[in-house]
Structures are given as C-alpha cells and as structure tokens.
N, C-alpha and C positions, 0 to 999 in steps of 0.2 A: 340228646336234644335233637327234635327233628331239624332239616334243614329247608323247614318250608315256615318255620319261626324267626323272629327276632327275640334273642332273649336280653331282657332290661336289668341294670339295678339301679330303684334310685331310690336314694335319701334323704331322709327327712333332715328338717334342722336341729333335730337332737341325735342327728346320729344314727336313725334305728331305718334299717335297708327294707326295703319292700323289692321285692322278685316280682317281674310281670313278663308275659309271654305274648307276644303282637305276630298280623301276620309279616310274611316279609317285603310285603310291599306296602306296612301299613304307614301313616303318616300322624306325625307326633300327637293329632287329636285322642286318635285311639289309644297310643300309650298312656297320654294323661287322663282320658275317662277311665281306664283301667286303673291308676293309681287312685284317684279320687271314688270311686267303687269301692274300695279297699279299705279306703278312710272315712267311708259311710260321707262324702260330701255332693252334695247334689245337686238338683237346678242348674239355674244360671250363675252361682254362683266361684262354678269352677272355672271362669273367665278371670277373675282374682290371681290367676296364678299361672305357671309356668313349669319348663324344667328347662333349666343350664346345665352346660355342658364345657370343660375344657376346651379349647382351640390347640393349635402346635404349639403354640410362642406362651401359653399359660394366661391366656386371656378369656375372660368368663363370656361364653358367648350364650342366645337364648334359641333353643330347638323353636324352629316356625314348625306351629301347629297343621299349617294347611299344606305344608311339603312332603312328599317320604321319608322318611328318618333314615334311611341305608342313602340316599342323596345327599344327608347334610353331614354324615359320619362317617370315616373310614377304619379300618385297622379288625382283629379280629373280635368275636362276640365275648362277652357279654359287653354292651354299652353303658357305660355309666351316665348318670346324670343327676342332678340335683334338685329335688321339689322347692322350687320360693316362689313366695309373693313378687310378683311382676307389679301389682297395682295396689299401692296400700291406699284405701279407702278411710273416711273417718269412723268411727268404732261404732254408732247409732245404725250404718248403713249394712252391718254383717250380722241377719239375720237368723244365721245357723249355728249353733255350740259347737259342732267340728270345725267350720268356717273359723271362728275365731280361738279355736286351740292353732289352729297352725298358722297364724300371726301373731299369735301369744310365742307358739318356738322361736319364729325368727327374730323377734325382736328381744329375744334371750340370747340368740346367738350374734346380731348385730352389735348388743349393749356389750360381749365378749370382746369382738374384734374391731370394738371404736369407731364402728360405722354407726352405731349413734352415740352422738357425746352429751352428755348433760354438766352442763357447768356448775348450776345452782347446787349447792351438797344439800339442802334440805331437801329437792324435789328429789334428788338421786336416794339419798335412805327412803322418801315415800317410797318409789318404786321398786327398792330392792324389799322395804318390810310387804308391801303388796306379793311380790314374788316367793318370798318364804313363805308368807300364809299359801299361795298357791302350792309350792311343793312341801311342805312340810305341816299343812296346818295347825293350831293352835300354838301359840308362843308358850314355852315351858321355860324356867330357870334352870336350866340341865347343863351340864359341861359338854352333853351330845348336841345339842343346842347351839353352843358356841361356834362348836366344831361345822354345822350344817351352814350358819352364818359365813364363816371362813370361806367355805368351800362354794357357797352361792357367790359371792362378792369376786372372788378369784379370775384376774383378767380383768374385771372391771374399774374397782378401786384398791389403793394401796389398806391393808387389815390396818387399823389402829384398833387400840383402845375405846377410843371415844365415838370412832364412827360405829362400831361395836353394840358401843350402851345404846350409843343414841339408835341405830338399829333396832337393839330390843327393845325399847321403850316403845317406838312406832309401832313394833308387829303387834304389840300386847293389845294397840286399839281396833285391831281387824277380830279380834278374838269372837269366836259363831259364824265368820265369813266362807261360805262356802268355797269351793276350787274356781268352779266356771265365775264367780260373782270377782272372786279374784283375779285371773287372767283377763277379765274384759276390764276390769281398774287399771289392773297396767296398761292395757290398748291404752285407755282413756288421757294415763298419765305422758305416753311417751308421744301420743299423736299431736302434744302440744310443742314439739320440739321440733327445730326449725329444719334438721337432719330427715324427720317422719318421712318415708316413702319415696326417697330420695335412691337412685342410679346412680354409682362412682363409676366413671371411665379413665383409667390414666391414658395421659397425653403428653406433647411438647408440643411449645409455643414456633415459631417462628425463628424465634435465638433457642430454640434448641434447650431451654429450658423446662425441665420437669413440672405441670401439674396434674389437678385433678379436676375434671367435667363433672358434676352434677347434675342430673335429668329428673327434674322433679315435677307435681303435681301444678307446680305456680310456675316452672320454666325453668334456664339453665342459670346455674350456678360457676364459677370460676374459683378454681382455689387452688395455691399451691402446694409445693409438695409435704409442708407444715399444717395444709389441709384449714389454712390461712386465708377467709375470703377476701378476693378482692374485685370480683365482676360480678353483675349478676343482671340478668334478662330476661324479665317477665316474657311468656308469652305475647302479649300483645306488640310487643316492638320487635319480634321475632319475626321478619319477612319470608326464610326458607331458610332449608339445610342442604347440603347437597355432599356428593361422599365424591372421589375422584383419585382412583388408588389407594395407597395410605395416608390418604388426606382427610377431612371430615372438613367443611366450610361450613359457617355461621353467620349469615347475613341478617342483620341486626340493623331499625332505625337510631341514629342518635337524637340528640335534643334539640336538634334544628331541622328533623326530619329528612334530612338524607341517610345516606343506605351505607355502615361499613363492614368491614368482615372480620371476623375471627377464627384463625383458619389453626387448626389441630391434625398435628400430627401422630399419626397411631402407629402401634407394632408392627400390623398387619393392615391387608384388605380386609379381611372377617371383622379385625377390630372396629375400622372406621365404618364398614355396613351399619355396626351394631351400633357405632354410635349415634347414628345417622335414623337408623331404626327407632332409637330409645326414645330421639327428637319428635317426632312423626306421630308413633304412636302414643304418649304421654300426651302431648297434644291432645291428641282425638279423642283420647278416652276420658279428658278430663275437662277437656273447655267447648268440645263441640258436642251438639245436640243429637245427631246421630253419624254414623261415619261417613267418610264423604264417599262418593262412588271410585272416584282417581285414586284415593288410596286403599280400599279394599280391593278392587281391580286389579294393582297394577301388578305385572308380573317382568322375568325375566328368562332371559332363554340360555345355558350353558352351550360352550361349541358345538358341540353335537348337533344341537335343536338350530342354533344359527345357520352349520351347514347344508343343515336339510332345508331350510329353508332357501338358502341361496341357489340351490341344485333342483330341489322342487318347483323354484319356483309360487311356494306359494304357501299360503299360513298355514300352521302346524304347531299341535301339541307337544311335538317331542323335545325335551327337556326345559319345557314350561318348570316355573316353580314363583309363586307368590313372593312377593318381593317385604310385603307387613304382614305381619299377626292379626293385629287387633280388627275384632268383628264388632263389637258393643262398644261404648261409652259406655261409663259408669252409672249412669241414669236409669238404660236401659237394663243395665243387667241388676241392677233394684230391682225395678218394677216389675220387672221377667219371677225375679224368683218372690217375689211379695206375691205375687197372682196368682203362680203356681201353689204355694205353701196353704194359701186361702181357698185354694179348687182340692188340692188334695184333701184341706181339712174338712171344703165338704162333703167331699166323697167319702170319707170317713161318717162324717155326722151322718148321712141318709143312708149307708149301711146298717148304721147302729141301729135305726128308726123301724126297719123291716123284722125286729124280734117282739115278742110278745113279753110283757113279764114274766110270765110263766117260767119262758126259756131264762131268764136273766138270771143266773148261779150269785149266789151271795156273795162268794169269793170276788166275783166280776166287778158287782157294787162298791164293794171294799177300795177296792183297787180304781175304780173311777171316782170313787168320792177322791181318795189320797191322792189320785194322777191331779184334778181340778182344783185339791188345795193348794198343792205347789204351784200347779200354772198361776193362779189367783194370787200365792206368796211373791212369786217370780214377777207379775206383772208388778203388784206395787212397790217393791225394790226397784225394778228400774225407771216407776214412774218419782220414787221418794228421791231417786238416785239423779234424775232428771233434772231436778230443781235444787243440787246440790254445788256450789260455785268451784267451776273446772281450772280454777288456777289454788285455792287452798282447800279445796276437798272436804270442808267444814260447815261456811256460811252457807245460808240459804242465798240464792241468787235475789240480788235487787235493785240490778239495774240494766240498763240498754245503752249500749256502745254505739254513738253515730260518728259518721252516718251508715255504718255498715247494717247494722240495725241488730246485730247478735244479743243474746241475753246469755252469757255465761259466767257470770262472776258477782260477786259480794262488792258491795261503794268500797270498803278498806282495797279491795286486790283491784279494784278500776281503780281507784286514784293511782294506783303503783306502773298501770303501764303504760303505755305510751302507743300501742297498736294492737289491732284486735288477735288475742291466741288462738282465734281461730282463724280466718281469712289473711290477718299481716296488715288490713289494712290501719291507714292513720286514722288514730283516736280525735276529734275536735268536739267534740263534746259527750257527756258523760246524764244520761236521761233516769232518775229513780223510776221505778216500778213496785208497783204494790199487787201483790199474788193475791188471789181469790182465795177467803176463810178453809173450804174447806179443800182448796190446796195447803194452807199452809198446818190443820190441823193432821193431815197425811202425812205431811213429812214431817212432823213432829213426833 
C-alpha cells in the first residue's frame, strides 16, 4: 500500500465492506464521493448521507466532510467507518433507486436494533410482509418459506405462530410486487413512525441519571434510559445549543416565554461536539431555507493553529478545521438533483436526435420501446400508489386534514387519529375530498 494513500473500509448497513483508496491529505468529501461512485449514487443526493466512525470511549461519532480525515482519526490504517443516513428525508423526496436502496438497508438494520420501534402489530407484519416480498419475492407455502419468515423477523419480534400466519397471509397480497416497488413501501411504511430519522445520543442528566437525546427532523426529544419519552422541544422553542467540555447545554423557551436550560452530560468532548453538532445541523437542513452563513463558516483552530497565531501575530490557516457539516438544506438538495436528472435526460434526448433511422438497429428499438414501457409502468404505479391512504395502505385517499392541509388518508383511518402522520400536527377538523374521474379510474 503506498504511503501517499489513506486506505478506507466502510460498510454498508448490511454488512458488505467496500475498500476505497483517498489521497492523504484527503478530507472525508473525497472518501464519500468515492464510496457513493461505487454504489452508482449521484447528484446531490449524496448529501443524504454520511460516514461514522467510533470515538475511544465507543461513541458513534460523524467524519466532517470539509476536514482531513488523518485530522479527525488516529491509530494505524486501514480506517474504518460506517455508510448511514445522516438525514432521513420523506420517501416522495428520493429520487434515485440506489438512493432509496440504502435507506431501505438501514432501516432494516435500525428495525434489528430497536432503534425504530413500532408498537402497532398490524403495521409491524405490514412492514415485515413488504420486507420479505423485497428479499425473498413471491410468497410460497414452503417450510423454506417459513424458515425465511423466521430469519427476517429475528431481533425484531418474538417468532409466534400467529404472527407467522398472519405474516404469510400479508406477503400473499404483495404477490407481482417488484423488489425496488417494495423497498420504497417500506420507506413509506416506516416514515410514519414517530422514531423515522431520528439521532440517539446517550447522556446524563444533572443527578447523574441515565438518558437518551433524540435529534430529529421536528427537534429534540428526551427519553430515558427505557427509551421512555418524557421531553420534547420542537425546534421553534429551541433558543441555542451550546457544548462546554463534556457538557452539551439546551436552552429552550417555556410556556411563559422565558429561557431554561437543559444541560447533558456526555462521555467525552467528541461526544458533546456531536451532540451539539446533530442540534445545529438537523436544524438547518430541515427548517431553514438555505444555510445560514455563521454556520457554514464557522470554524475552529487546534493548539498548533492557536499558537501560531499568538506568535504570528496574525490570522492563519494552520489547523483551521470546519466546525458543521451541513452545506444544503434538504430543499435544496431536491431541487439540485431534480434539475440535474432533467438536464441529464436531456442531454440524452438531443443525443438520441442527431442519428438517422437508417443508423437506428432494430435491436435499439426493442429495447427503447421495453426501456419507455417500464418508465410508463413505473410512473403510474407511483402515480396509483399516490392516491393510495398512507396509514391502511388500501383506501383511496378522501380527505384533508386541517389545518395542516395534508391529503393522506381514507375518512375511516382520519376519523382514528388524532394528528397529522405526516407533519404531527393537531387534527381539528376533518375536510372530504372528491378526486377527479379519471384519477379515480387510474387507480382502480
């Protein structure tokens, strides 16, 4: 191995190691487009994601993209580190079929280690029979069958009998559902659970009591070590966060508009950074419009870079290092790769345009008719798929949730809830909707 490389391993969330080779001064950009290269993902859409990395103390920490990576790691090569989802998005917004295979892994691997819990059993067997048609397609009455059921469920729910049948009964109704039509059901199924996209941090309180920080999409979460909610702080009432040693502080309005804190205790300094970090940018990427300049900016300086400045006298790059990740908001990195996808396709289209039929090989034809049937297939599945109600997966949609103003659900599964499954917010009234004929003869 030269010694003018950094050599990488990182893994996926099933498991399977990809080798990449950086130079040695590269910084964790480079490594992640190289893995994302690999995994054929492209655009903007590889802002989605990350790689972690153990700490000393065995706390999950996230490689900053805009740093050196031999700056943020030490010990001898090979580095290890982990591909996740940093920003789970809702499932309409991932545009790319490799994009949404590797949200489909993790959230196989989260639904393993109870990092997402679903209470409901009936939604839980939807999502595992979605999951077996994904890996295992069409449901057979086979005792290999049973055995594949077992072995999917494993970590997740206790095997019974019954959750079993009632399993096969579910996958039998996916039967003709392709793999990618399946993996994005489950997106669909699991991004209604209140867990979806959600940051754990372990922490202590102030008495030196064990929980867990949650950094999610809507703000932070509090929960104990039973993983037991019992705080929680939208963004909006969130004033700042601030880190100070192994500290992480939370200064939060209450309900009389003055300012209190909620001060967490962590392992380490790396720990409270991160948690500090997760605050910040979760934030930006999800409720602001584009990032603000103070926290794309802001950097920090290790001793080295301090001294020099004290001795030089005067500003200097040396051991500068970005202090947040996040460059996009999630808005932007849509629209970035929607633009892109639609300039690429037409540069594809006015390629095509500059041959003669003459030149057009039969074979060619073949294979553009069948490429434009599937697209054609594909669209109206997820336009049929569109207007199908995201809490029983059954009804047609037919009505409007206010005031949020959502249309995702059938009058039987709105009468049942009580806030919107998709935004949280409260339900006060419940608006019918009538679909235009030939929407509703589409998805019939």
């Amino acid at each position: 191995m030269s010694t003018t490389k950094l050599w990488c391993l990182v893994s996926q969330p099933n498991s399977v190691v990809l080798e990449v080779e950086v130079d040695l001064r590269a910084n964790g950009q480079e490594c992640l487009e190289k893995v994302c290269e690999k995994l054929g993902i492209d655009y903007s859409e590889k802002d989605y994601f990350g790689l972690q990395y153990r700490g000393n103390k065995g706390e999950n920490l996230w490689l900053n993209m805009r740093n050196r990576i031999d700056r943020q790691l030490s010990g001898p090569q090979p580095f290890r580190f982990q591909l996740r989802v940093k920003f789970f998005v809702q499932p309409h917004m991932l545009l790319q079929e490799k994009t949404r295979h590797q949200f489909y892994l993790q959230i196989c691997m989260e639904l393993k280690e109870k990092k997402l819990l679903v209470s409901d059993e009936d939604h839980l067997v939807r999502i595992m029979a979605l999951m077996a048609q994904a890996e295992h397609g069409n449901q057979a009455n086979t005792e290999q069958q049973i055995l594949s059921y077992q072995n999917l469920i494993q970590g997740i729910v206790s095997s019974s009998d019954d959750f079993l049948t009632n399993l096969a009964y579910e996958h039998a109704n996916y039967r003709g559902m392709c793999r990618l039509s399946a993996e994005y059901r489950v997106i669909q199924e699991v991004s209604a659970l209140p867990g979806y996209g959600m940051e754990y941090h372990e922490a202590k309180n102030e008495a030196n009591e064990d929980l867990v920080v949650g950094v999610g999409p809507e703000g932070v979460v509090i929960y104990d070590s039973n993983m037991t909610e019992f705080s929680r702080f939208p963004y909006p009432i969130v004033q700042k966060a601030v880190h100070n040693g192994k500290k992480c502080l939370l200064c939060v309005f209450n309900e009389d508009g003055e300012t209190t804190h909620e001060e967490f205790k962590m392992v380490s300094c790396k720990a409270a950074v991160a948690l500090y970090r997760s605050i910040t940018e979760m934030h930006s990427f999800f409720r602001c419009d584009t990032i603000n300049s103070e926290v794309f900016s802001q950097v920090s300086q290790d001793l080295k870079g301090v001294l020099a400045s004290i001795f030089l006298k005067e500003n200097n790059s040396v051991g500068m290092n970005y202090v947040f990740d996040v460059q996009h908001t999630f808005r932007e990195v849509y629209d970035s790769t929607k633009r892109k996808i639609f300039m690429s396709q037409q540069s594809l289209d006015d390629q095509g345009q500059g041959h003669s039929e003459s030149e057009m090989d039969t074979t060619y034809e073949n294979q553009d008719v069948s490429s434009s049937f599937e697209m054609y297939k594909n669209q109206l599945q997820k336009i049929q798929e569109g207007f199908v109600c995201r809490v029983c997966m059954d009804k047609e949609i037919s009505t409007t949730l206010c005031p949020c103003g959502h249309m995702v659900c059938c009058s039987e599964c709105a009468d049942r809830l009580d806030e919107c499954p998709v935004c949280r917010t409260a339900i006060n009234k419940i608006q019918p909707v009538f679909l235009p004929t030939p929407v509703m003869a589409a998805n019939g």
